[in-house]
C-alpha positions in Angstrom: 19.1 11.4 -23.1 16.1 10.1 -22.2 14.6 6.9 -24.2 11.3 6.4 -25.2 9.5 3.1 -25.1 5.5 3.4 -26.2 3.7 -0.2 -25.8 0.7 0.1 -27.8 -2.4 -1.8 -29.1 -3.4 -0.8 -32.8 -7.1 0.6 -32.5 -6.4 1.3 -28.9 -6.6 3.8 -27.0 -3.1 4.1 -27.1 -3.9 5.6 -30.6 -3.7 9.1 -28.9 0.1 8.9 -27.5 1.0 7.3 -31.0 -0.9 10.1 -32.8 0.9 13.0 -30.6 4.4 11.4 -31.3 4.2 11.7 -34.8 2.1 15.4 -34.6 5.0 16.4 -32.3 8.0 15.0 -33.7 8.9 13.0 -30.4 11.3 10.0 -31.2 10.4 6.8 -29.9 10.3 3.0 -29.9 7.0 1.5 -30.7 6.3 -2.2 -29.0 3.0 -3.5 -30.3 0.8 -5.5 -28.4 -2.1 -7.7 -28.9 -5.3 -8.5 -27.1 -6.3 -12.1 -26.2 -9.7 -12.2 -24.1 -8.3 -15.1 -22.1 -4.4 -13.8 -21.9 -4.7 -10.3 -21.9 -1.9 -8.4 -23.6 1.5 -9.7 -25.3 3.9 -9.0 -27.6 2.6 -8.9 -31.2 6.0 -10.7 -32.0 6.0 -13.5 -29.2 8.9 -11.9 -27.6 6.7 -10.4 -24.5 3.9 -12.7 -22.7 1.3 -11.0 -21.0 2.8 -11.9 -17.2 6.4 -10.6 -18.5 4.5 -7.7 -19.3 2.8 -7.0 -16.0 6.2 -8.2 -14.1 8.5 -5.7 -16.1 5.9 -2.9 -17.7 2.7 -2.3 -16.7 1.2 -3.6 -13.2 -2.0 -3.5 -14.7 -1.4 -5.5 -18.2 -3.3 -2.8 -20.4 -1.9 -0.6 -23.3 -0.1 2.3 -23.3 2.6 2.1 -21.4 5.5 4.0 -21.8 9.2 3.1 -20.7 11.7 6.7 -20.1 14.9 5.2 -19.8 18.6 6.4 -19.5 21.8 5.3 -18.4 20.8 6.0 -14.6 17.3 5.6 -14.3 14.0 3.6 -15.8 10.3 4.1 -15.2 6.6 3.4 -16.7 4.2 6.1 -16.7 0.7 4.4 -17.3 -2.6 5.8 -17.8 -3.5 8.1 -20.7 -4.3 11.4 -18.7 -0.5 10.5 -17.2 0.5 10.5 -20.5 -0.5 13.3 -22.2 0.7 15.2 -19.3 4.4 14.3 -19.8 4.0 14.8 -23.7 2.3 18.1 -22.9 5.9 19.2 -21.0 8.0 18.2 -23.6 6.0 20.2 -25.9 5.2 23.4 -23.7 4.8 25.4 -26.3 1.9 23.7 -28.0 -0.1 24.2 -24.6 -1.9 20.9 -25.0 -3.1 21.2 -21.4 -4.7 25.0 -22.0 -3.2 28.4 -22.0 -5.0 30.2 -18.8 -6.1 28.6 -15.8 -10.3 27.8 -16.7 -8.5 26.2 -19.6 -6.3 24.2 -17.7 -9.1 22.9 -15.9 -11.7 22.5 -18.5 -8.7 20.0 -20.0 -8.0 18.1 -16.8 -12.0 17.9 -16.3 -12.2 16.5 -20.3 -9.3 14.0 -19.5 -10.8 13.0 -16.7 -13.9 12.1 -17.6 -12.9 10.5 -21.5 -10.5 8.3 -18.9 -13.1 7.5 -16.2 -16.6 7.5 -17.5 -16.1 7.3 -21.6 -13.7 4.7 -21.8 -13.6 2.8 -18.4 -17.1 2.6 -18.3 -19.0 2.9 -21.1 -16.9 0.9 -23.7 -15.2 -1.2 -20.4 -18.6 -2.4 -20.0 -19.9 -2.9 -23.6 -16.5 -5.2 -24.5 -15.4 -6.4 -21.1 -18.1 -6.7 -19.2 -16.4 -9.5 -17.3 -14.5 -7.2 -15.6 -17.3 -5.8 -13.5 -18.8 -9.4 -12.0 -17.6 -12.5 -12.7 -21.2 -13.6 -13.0 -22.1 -14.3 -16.3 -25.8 -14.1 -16.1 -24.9 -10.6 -15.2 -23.3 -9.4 -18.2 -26.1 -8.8 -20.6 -27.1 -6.1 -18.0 -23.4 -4.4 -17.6 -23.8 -4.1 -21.6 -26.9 -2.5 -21.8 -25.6 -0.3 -19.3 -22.6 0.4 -20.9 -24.4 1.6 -24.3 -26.1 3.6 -21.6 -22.8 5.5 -20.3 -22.1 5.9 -24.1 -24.8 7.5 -25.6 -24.5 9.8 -22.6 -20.9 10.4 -22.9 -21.6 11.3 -26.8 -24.2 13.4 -26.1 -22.5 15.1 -23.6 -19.2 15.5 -25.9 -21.8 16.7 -29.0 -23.4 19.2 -27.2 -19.4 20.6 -26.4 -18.9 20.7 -30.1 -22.1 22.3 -31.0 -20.4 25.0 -29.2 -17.2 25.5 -30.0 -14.8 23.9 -32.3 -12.7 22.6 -29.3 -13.5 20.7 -26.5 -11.6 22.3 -23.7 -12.7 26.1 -25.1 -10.6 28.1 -27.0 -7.7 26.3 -28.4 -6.6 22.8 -29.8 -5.7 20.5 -26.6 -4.8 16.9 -25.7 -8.6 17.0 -24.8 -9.3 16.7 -28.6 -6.3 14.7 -29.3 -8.2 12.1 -27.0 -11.4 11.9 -27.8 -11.0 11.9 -31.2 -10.1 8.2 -30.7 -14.0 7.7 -29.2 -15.5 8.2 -32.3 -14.1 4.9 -33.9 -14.7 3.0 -30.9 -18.5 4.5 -31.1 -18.8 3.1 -34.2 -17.1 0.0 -33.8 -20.2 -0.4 -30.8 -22.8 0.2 -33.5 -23.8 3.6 -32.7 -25.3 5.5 -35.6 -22.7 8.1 -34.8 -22.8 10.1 -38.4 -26.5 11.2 -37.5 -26.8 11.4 -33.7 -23.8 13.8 -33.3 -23.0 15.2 -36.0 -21.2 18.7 -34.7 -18.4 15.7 -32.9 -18.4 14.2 -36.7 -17.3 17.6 -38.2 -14.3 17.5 -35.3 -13.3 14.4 -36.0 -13.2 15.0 -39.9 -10.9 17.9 -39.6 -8.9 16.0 -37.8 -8.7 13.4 -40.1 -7.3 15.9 -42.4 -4.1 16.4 -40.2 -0.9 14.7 -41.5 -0.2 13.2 -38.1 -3.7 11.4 -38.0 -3.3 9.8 -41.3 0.0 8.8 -40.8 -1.0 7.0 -37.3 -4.1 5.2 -39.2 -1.8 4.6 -42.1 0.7 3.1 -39.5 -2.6 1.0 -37.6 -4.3 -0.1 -40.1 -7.2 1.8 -39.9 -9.5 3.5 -42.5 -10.3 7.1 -41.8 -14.2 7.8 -41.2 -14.3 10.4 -43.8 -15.6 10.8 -46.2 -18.8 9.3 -44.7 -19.2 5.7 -45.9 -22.1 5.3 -48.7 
């Protein structure tokens, strides 16, 4: 049988794999990590430094990662798209990656471009822009950018839900699993996100009302963005 290691970072984007274990009833073994600006990511409890972590884990040193291992074999499978493609298979018949194939497409399209443009530019270049030039003088510019990249992204992701109630089209997908994290992280940036998109504020607050969501704030520490904040 096949083990199940998720390194994670609460607040994260690693929310989204912790979120689909609990909404899917997946077993595994949670190793929490946290950021240091200078370090990078270690071991909440001390018992994983950051170069341990990208010797034995994750190449990379970012959250999640997750470990399969059994009595023959042992791997990491990195990178959120990744991810919620190997969840997706153990849970085929949730269809998290779409039921025809426009669907499946519309998902890996959505996945894609959360991944790429939403998170590893946008907020990459709002919180880290350090990690686009190594020129300080440079990174006031990379930040404006970046709140740039984000208002488009939301826009882009607001004018989805104005349409629909899903992103990917007609079903519940990972798609919505993920982005559903975005929201936070838009307001965590300062965004006026309650008023500019409100049709991706009524997503998110029926998510909120899904067990598995309030169990993974619960278990992160995090207070739910609905009811709207007076």
């Amino acid at each position: 049988m096949t083990q199940l290691t998720l390194y994670r970072a609460n607040g994260s984007c690693s929310f989204v794999i912790h979120n689909l274990f609990l909404e899917l009833n997946i077993p595994f073994t949670p190793v929490l990590m946290t950021f240091d600006p200078v370090i990078g990511y270690s071991a909440t409890d001390g018992s994983l430094s950051h170069a341990a972590y990208k010797a034995t884990v994750h190449p990379s040193g970012y959250v999640p990662a997750l470990v399969l291992s059994s009595a023959s074999h042992s791997e990491t499978i990195a990178e959120v798209p990744a991810l919620l493609t190997y969840i997706a298979a153990l849970r085929p018949q949730r269809n998290l990656l779409g039921t025809s194939a426009p669907q499946r497409a519309r998902v890996a399209q959505w996945l894609t471009y959360i991944s790429g443009v939403l998170h590893g530019m946008g907020v990459a270049m709002v919180w880290r822009p350090g990690r686009f030039s190594d020129d300080t003088a440079a990174h006031a510019g990379i930040v404006k950018k970046g709140f740039q990249v984000l208002e488009e992204a939301f826009g882009r992701i607001e004018a989805r839900f104005a349409e629909g109630e899903f992103l990917a089209g007609e079903s519940e997908t990972a798609a919505d699993y993920y982005v559903f994290v975005f929201w936070r992280m838009g307001l965590l940036a300062g965004l006026n996100m309650y008023d500019k998109f409100p049709s991706f504020g009524r997503m998110v607050e029926r998510m909120e009302g899904k067990d598995s969501v309030r169990a993974t704030l619960a278990a992160e520490g995090l207070t739910p963005s609905f009811p709207r904040p007076q």
